[in-house]
C-alpha positions in Angstrom: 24.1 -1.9 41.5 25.5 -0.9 38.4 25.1 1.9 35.4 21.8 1.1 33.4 23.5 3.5 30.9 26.2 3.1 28.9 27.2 5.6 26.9 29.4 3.5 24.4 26.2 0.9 24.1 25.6 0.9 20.0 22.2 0.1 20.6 21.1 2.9 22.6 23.7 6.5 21.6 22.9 6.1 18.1 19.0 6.4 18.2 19.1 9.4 21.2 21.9 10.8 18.4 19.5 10.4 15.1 16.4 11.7 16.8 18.4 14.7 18.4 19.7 15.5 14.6 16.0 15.5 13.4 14.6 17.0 16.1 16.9 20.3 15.7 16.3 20.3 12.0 12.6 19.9 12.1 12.4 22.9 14.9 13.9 24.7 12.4 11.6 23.4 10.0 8.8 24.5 11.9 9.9 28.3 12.4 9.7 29.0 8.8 5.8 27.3 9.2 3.0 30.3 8.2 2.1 32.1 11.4 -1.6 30.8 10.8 -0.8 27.4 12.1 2.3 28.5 15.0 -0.3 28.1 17.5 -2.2 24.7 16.8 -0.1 23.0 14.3 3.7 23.4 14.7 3.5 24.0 18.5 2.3 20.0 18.6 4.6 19.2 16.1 7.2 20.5 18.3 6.1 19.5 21.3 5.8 15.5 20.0 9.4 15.9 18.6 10.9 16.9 22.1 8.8 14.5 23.8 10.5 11.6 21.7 14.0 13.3 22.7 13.1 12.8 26.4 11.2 9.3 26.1 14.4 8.1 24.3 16.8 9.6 26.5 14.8 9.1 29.9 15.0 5.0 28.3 18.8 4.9 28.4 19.1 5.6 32.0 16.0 3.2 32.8 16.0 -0.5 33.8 12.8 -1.1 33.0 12.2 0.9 29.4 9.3 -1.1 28.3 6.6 1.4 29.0 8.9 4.2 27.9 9.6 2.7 24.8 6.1 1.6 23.6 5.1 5.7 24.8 8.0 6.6 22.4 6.3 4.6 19.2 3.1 6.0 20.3 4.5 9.9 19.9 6.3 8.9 16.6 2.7 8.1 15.6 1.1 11.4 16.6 3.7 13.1 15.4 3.1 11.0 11.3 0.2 12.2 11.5 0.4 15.7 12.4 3.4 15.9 9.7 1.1 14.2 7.4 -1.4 17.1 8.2 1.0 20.1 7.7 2.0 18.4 4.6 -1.2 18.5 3.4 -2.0 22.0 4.1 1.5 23.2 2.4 2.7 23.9 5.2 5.3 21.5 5.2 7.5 21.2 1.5 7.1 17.4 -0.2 10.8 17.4 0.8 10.7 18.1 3.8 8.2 16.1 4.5 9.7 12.7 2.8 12.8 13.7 4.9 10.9 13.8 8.1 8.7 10.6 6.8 11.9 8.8 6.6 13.8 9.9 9.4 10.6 9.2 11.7 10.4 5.6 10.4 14.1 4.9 10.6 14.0 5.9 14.5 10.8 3.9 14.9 12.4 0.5 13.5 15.1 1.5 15.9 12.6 2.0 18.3 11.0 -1.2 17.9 13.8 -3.3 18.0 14.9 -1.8 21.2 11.6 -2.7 22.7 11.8 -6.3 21.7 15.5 -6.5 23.1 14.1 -5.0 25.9 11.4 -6.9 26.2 13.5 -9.8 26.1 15.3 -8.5 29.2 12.7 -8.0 31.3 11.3 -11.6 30.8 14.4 -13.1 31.3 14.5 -10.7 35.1 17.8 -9.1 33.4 
């Protein structure tokens, strides 16, 4: 049996890569957060934002990434809405909220086409 991962596979580094890059910046993000909201707000925030790290990278080792994947688009959901949230409490600048907005819907279309690749796949007993 061989590697289900392969590192130099240009459909799977780049998205684990993106997600890392936002995931660092938005824990940054998050420190500077008012202290009023470090315990209900920005701890979820932080906690969905790892979780997609660890989907996406538990994925790329997988065979079967279906379930994984469709677990991934449902964090990137919770964490839209929570962002959406902070954003409207000011504690989360317009800017930085358009750059997470972004970033989060870049790695979901990313996302989604993995799944139906994958998806593919799995019909097919690959």
């Amino acid at each position: 049996m061989g590697k289900d991962y392969d590192p130099r596979d240009e459909k799977q580094l780049p998205i684990v890569t993106r997600w890392l890059d936002l995931t660092a910046w938005l824990l940054e993000t998050t420190g500077r957060m008012p202290k009023r909201w470090r315990h209900s707000l920005v701890h979820r925030v932080e906690e969905e934002a790892l979780r997609v790290l660890l989907l996406l990278t538990e994925a790329a080792y997988r065979r079967r990434k279906s379930e994984l994947l469709r677990e991934t688009n449902l964090s990137l959901s919770r964490l839209r809405i929570l962002l959406e949230l902070a954003h409207r409490l000011t504690a989360l600048s317009p800017g930085a909220y358009e750059r997470a907005a972004l970033a989060i819907d870049e790695v979901g279309r990313m996302v989604g086409g993995w799944l139906k690749e994958t998806l593919e796949r799995e019909k097919q007993g690959r």
